[in-house]
Residue, then its C-alpha position, 0 to 999 in steps of 0.5 A: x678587241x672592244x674598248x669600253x667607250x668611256x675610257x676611249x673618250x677619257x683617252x681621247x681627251x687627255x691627248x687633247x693639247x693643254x689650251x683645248x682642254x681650258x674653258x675658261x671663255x675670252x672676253x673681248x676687250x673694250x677700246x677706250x677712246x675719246x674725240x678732241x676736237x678735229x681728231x680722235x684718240x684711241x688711249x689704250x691701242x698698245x694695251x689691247x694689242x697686247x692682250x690679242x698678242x699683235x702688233x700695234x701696227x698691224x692693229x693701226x694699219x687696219x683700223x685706219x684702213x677701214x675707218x678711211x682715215x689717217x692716223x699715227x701711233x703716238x706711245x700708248x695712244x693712236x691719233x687718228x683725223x676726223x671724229x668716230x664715235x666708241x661704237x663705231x671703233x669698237x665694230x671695226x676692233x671686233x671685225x679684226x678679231x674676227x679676220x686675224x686673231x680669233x680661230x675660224x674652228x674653234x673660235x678660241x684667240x689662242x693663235x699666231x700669224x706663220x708664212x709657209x711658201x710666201x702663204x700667210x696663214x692664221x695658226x690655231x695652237x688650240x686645235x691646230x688648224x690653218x687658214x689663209x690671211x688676207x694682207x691688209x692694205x693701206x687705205x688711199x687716205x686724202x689730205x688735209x684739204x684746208x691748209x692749217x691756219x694761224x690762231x686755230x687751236x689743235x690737240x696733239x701727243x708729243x713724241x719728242x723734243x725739238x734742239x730748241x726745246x720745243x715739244x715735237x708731234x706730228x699731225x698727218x702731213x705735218x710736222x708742229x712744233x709746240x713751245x711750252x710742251x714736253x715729251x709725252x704729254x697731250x696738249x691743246x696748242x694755238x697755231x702761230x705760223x705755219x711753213x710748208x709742212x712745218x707748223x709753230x704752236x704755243x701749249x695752251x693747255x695739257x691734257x689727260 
């Protein structure tokens, strides 16, 4: 029996499934970042995991790894020591697209992370392909090799308040509490004391 092959392509194509058959072509978002003083703010780190449907952490843990930095999510933004440039976070951002959310097949971010017997796989739900997934691992980051000192000025993103009503952040380390500062801001604040790992500032100015 012959099949006339332009019905057999038309058949083959509506059993296609629903995301294969879009052609609508996926843009790469743009990290928006910027460096104040001795550390670098990545603003829009839950926005842009979001869009690649993974976890914030899983994003942080892998730019913080291959920047060979540390860092921690603080809300809406990733605070991370030392300076790097857009460019340089971009690079990275579009190499863990590459790794963990864009199809190998396909090239389409329509995926998710499965395990099939202790085996991380990346799962395509465009063409249904599977591929294996590395772990990522947690760099081996120094510490502050200089200990914080009094009258220096540092920039923070307060995640609490203190019993005492001081503005709470952290920084590596360290833990700083800041008076005049409030939950949820971003502020340049002038180390007074400094115990252990505890470190007392005052807010000298709130930042955007």
């Amino acid at each position: 029996m012959e099949y006339d092959y332009e019905k057999l392509l038309e058949k083959a194509y509506e059993e296609l499934p629903e995301k294969v058959k879009e052609h609508k072509r996926f843009e790469i978002p743009q990290i928006a970042s910027i460096v104040q003083g001795k550390i670098t703010v990545v603003q829009n780190l839950v926005e842009v995991a979001k869009l690649i449907n993974r976890p914030p952490e899983m994003l942080v843990k892998y730019l913080l790894r291959e920047l060979g930095t540390a860092g921690s999510l603080e809300g809406q933004y990733l605070i991370m020591k030392g300076q790097f440039r857009q460019p340089q976070i971009q690079e990275k951002f579009e190499a863990f697209l590459a790794q963990y959310v864009l199809c190998p097949e396909c090239g389409r971010p329509d995926t998710r992370i499965i395990k099939e017997d202790r085996i991380t796989l990346l799962k395509c739900e465009a063409c249904g392909s599977r591929h294996p997934l590395s772990a990522i691992r947690t760099a081996s980051v120094p510490k502050r090799s200089t200990k914080p000192e009094v009258g220096e000025e540092i920039t923070v993103q307060i995640t609490q308040t203190g019993k005492h009503g001081d503005g709470v952040a952290k920084l590596g380390e360290y833990i700083i509490y800041v008076s005049g500062a409030r939950e949820g801001q971003r502020v340049k604040a002038r180390i007074t004391g400094v115990q252990g790992t505890r470190i007392f500032a005052t807010a000298i100015e709130v930042l955007r």
